[in-house]
N, C-alpha and C positions, 0 to 999 in steps of 0.2 A: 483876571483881576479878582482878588480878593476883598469880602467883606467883612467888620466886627464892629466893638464897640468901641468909641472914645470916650474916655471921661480925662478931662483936662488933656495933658499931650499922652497919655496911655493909651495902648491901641491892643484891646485881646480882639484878635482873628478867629474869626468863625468858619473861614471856608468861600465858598463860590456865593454869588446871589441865587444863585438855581436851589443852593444845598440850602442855602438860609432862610428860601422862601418853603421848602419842601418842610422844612421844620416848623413854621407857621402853617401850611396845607395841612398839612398830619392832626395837630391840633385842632384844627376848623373843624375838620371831615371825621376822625377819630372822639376826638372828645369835647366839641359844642354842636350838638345836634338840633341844638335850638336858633344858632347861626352864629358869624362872625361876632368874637368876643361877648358873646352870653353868659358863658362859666368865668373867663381867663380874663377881663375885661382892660386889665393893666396892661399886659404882655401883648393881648391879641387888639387891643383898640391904640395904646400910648406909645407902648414899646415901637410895634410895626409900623406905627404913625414916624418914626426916624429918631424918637427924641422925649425920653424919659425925665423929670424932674427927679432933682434928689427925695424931695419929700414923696414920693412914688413906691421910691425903693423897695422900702419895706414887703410894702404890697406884691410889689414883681418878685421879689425873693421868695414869698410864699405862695405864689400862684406857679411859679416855676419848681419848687421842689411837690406841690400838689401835679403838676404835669406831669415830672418825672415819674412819681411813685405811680401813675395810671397807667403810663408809657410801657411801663413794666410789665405789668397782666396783658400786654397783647403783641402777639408775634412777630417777626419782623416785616414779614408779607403783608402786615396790616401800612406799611407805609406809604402815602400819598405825596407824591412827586410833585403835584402841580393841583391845586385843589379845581382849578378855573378846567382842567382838563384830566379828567379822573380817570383816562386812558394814556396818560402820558406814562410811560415804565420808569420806574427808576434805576439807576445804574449800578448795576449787579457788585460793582466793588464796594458800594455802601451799605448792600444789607449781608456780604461776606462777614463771616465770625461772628455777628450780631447773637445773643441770643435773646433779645426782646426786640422791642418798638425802639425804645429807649435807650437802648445799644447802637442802631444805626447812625446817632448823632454824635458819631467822634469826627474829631478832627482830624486835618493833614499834621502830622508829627508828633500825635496820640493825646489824651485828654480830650473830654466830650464838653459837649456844647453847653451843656447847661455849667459846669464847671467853669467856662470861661464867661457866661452870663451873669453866673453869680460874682465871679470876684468883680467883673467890672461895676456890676450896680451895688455892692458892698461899699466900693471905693467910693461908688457919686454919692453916699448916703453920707457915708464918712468924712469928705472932705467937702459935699455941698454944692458942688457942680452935677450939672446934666449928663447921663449917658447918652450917646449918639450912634445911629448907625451910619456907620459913614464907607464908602469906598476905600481902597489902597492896593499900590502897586506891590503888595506883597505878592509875590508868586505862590502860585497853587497847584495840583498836578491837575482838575477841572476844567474843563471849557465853563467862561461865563456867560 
């Protein structure tokens, strides 16, 4: 099972819950050293909470291209799979071809993660509805 965002009936796929949370973990343990959603407060507190307001947006859109550009200065080894369990490994097809932090977060069918977070929370800005993470039976090649 596959998760992304919705806003209104649009639905951008992010990948596995495992992938989605590992991309929150990465961010906790990587860059808020001061703890959950201390730098990223939108992303890492509202976002992760399931359900972003449009009037938000803005904010998530610049807290995610500030995550991206950090993502960048550090290796791909630097990625946490499960923040709760800092000894959980991550699966070796996701930090393939990488070469940063920031690179491990493509998608299944290519286009990375924050790409598809931004157009979604672009849209709920734009048209005034909430982004959601929601579940879907889009197939993934993942276990969830």
């Amino acid at each position: 099972m596959a998760v992304g965002l919705k806003v209104r009936s649009n639905l951008w796929v992010v990948g596995t819950s495992d992938f989605l949370f590992a991309f929150f973990s990465t961010i906790r343990v990587r860059l808020e050293t001061e703890g959950w959603g201390s730098r990223f407060p939108t992303v890492m507190n509202e976002l992760y909470a399931g359900e972003l307001v449009p009037e938000r947006a803005p904010a998530a859109l610049a807290e995610l291209d500030q995550i991206r550009a950090e993502l960048r200065r550090l290796p791909p080894s630097a990625l946490v799979w499960d923040a709760e369990d800092l000894s959980e490994p991550a699966p070796r097809e996701v930090l393939d071809g990488a070469g940063d932090l920031a690179g491990c977060f493509v998608r299944e069918g290519g286009g990375d993660v924050f790409d598809a977070m931004g157009e979604a929370l672009a849209y709920s800005a734009r048209c005034g509805h909430p982004a959601r993470v929601q579940r879907t039976l889009v197939p993934t090649d993942g276990a969830d």
